[in-house]
C-alpha positions in Angstrom: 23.0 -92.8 108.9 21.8 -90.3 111.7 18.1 -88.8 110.3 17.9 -84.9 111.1 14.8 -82.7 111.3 15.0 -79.0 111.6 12.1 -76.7 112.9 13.3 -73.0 112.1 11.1 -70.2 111.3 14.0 -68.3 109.4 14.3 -69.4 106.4 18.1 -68.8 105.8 19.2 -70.3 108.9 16.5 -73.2 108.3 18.5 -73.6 104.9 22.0 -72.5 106.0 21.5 -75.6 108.7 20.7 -78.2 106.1 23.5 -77.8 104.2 25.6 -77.9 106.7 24.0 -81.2 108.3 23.9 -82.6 105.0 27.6 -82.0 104.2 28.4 -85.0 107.3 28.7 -88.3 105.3 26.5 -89.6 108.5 23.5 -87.4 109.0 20.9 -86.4 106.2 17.8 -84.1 107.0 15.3 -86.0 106.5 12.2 -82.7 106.8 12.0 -79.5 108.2 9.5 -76.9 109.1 8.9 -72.9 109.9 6.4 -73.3 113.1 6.0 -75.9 115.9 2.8 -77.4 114.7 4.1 -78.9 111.4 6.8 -80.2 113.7 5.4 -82.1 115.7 3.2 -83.4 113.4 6.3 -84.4 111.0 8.3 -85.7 113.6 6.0 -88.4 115.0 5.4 -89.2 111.6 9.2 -89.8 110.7 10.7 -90.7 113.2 13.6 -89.0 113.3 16.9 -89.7 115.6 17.1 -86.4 116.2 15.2 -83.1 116.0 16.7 -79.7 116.2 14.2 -77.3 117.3 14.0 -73.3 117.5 12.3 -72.0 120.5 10.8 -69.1 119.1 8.5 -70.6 116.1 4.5 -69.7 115.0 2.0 -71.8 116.5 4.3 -73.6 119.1 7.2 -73.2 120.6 9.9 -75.6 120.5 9.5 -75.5 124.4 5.6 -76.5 123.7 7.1 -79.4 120.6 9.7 -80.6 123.1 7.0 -81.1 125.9 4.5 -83.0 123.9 7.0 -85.0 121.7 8.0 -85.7 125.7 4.4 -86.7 126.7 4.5 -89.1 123.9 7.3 -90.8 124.7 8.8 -90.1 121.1 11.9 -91.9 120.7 13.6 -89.0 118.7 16.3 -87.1 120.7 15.5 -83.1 121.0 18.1 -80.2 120.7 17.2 -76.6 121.3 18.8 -74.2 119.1 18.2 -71.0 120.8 19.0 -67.4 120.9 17.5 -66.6 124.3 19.7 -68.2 127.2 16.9 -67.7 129.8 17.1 -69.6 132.5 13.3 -70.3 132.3 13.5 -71.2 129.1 16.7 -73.8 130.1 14.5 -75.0 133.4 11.7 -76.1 130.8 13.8 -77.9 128.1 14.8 -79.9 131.4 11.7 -80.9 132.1 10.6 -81.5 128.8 13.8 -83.8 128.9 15.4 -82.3 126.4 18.8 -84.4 125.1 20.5 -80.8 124.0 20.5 -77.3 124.1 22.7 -75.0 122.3 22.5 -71.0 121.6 22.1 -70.3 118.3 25.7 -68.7 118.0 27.7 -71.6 119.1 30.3 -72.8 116.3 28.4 -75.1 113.3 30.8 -78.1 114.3 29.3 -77.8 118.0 25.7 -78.8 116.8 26.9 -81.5 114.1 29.2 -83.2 117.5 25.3 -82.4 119.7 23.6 -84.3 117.2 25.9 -87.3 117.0 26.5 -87.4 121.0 22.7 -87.3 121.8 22.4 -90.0 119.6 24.4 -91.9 121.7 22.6 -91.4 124.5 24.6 -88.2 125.7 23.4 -84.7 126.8 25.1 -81.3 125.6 24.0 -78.2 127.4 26.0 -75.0 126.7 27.9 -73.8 129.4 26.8 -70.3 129.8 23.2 -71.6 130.4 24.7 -74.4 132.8 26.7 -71.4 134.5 23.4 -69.1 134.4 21.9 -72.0 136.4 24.0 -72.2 139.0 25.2 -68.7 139.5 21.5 -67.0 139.5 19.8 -66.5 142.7 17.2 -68.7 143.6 14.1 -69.2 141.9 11.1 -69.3 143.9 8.5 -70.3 141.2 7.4 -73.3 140.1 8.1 -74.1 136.3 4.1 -73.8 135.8 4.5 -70.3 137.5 7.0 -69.6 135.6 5.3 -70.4 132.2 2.3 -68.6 133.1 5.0 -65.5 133.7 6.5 -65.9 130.4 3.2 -65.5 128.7 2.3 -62.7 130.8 5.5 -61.1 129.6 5.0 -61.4 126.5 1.5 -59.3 126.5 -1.3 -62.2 126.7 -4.0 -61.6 129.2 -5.3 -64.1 132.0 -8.1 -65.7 128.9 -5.5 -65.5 126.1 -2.9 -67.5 129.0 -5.6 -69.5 129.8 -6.6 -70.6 126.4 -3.1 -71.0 125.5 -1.8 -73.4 128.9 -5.7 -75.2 128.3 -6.2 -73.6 131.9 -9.4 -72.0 133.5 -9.0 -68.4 133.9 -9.4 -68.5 137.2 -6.7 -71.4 137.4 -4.5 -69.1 135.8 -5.6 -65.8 138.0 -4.5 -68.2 140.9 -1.0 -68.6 139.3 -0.7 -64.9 139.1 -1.5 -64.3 143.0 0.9 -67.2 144.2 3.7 -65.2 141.8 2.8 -62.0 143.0 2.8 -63.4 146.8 6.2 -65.1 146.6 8.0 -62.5 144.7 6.2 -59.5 147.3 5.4 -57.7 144.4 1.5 -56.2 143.8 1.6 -57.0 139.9 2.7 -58.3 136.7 4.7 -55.8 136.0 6.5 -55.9 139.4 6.8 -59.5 139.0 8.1 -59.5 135.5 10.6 -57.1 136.2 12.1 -58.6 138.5 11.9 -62.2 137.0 13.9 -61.0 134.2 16.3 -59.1 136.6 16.8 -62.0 138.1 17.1 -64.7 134.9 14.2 -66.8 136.1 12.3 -65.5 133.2 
């Protein structure tokens, strides 16, 4: 029996996904949660084969769960179930070594086939973000730069980034020149503009 844990902050889709996970004579969901912080605490302490993970969740991302479940060296295989198919986003579930990543309105029967192929030791990536990858223009940033633009996108200042990447401000003001000075651009908006233009945010 494949053990399944969901971290979904909706609570219909949390519950739609359950039921359909626990219809599969082979997989059972064995706990779930509605922010990343309850995951990862849950998941080191079950153990599950496989965790299913929503990127957009309170208190950490699935990006942030991935990364640390990564760091320590978890056996349980990750899948990102997103709606965003950012190629930032994509670039960091890589690196967090992700075993899957699926949007979130991919057909029901391709997750259930994810969960059982990344259990075998198999990755499933969804083509549009494989095509995104190749396809978009060359990123110049760094996937540190690149967090520290996300964040900057979505409103935080250089202290609220900083506390948030456990950075110095000033570490994080010398992020922001090194983006500004590779892009050519003379500030966040500039550079966040054309980040998203772009897909690298």
């Amino acid at each position: 029996m494949i053990s399944v844990y969901l971290a979904e902050d909706q609570s219909m889709l949390n519950s739609a996904l359950t039921q359909i996970i626990d219809l599969e004579d082979d997989l059972t969901v064995v706990g779930s949660a509605k922010d990343g912080q309850t995951a990862y605490t849950e998941i080191l302490s079950l153990q599950p084969d496989v965790a299913v993970l929503d990127i957009e969740m309170p208190k950490q991302t699935g990006l942030d769960v991935a990364a640390k479940l990564h760091e320590a060296q978890a056996d349980t295989k990750v899948i990102i179930l997103t709606t965003f198919a950012q190629k930032a986003y994509f670039e960091r579930a890589v690196a967090a070594e992700v075993s899957g990543y699926l949007l979130k309105d991919s057909p029901s029967d391709q997750l259930i086939a994810a969960i059982r192929d990344v259990v075998q030791g198999l990755t499933r990536f969804d083509p549009e973000l494989v095509i995104n990858m190749v396809s978009a223009e060359h990123n110049p940033l760094t996937p540190r730069e690149q967090s520290v633009l996300v964040e900057a996108a979505l409103g935080g200042t250089t202290h609220e980034i900083s506390e948030k990447m456990h950075l110095s401000d000033g570490t994080i003001r010398n992020y922001l020149s090194a983006i500004f000075s590779k892009l050519g651009v003379h500030g966040r908006l500039e550079a966040i503009q054309m980040a998203e233009r772009n897909k690298w945010i």
